[in-house]
N, C-alpha and C positions, 0 to 999 in steps of 0.2 A: 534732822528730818523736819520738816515744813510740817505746820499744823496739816492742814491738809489730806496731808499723808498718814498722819498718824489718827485721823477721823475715818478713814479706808480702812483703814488697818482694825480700827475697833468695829466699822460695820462688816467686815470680813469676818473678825472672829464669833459677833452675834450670829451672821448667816450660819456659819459652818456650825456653830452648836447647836444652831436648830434644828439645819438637817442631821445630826448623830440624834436625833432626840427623834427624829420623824413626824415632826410637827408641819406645818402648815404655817404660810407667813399669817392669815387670819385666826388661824388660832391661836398662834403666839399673839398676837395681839389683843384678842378676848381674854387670855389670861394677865395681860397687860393693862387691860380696861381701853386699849385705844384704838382710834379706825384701823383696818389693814394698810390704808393709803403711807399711813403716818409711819408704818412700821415697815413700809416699804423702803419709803425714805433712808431712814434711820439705815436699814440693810444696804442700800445704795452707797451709802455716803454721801447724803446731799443734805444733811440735817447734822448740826453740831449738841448731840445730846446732856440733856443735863444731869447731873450726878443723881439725880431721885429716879428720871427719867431711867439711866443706866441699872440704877438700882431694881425699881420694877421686873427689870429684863431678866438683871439674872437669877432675881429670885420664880420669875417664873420660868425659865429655865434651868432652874437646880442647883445654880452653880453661883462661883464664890465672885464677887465684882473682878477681882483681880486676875481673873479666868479672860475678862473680855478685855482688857486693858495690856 
């Protein structure tokens, strides 16, 4: 699998835990500390995030890093 591919893959799995969660792309990202633009991105796959970055995510979504990975 192409990096790539596997940055899709990890914005796929952030998107989808958020919608089980009923959040908002700007509220996950208030609980992230970061603009909504940015956590658009991230959701998109157009941003290669970094492992604090990741980490932020899923503590503010509940869940264990290895959940979005």
């Amino acid at each position: 699998m192409e990096f790539q591919d596997e940055i899709k893959l990890i914005a796929s799995k952030i998107k989808t835990s958020r919608q089980k969660r009923n959040l908002s792309v700007q509220e996950l990202a208030y609980r992230c500390d970061m603009e909504r633009s940015c956590m658009s991105r991230i959701e998109s796959g157009r941003v290669n995030v970094t492992i604090k970055t990741l980490c932020k995510i899923a503590q503010a979504l509940d869940v264990d890093v290895k959940e979005l990975l």
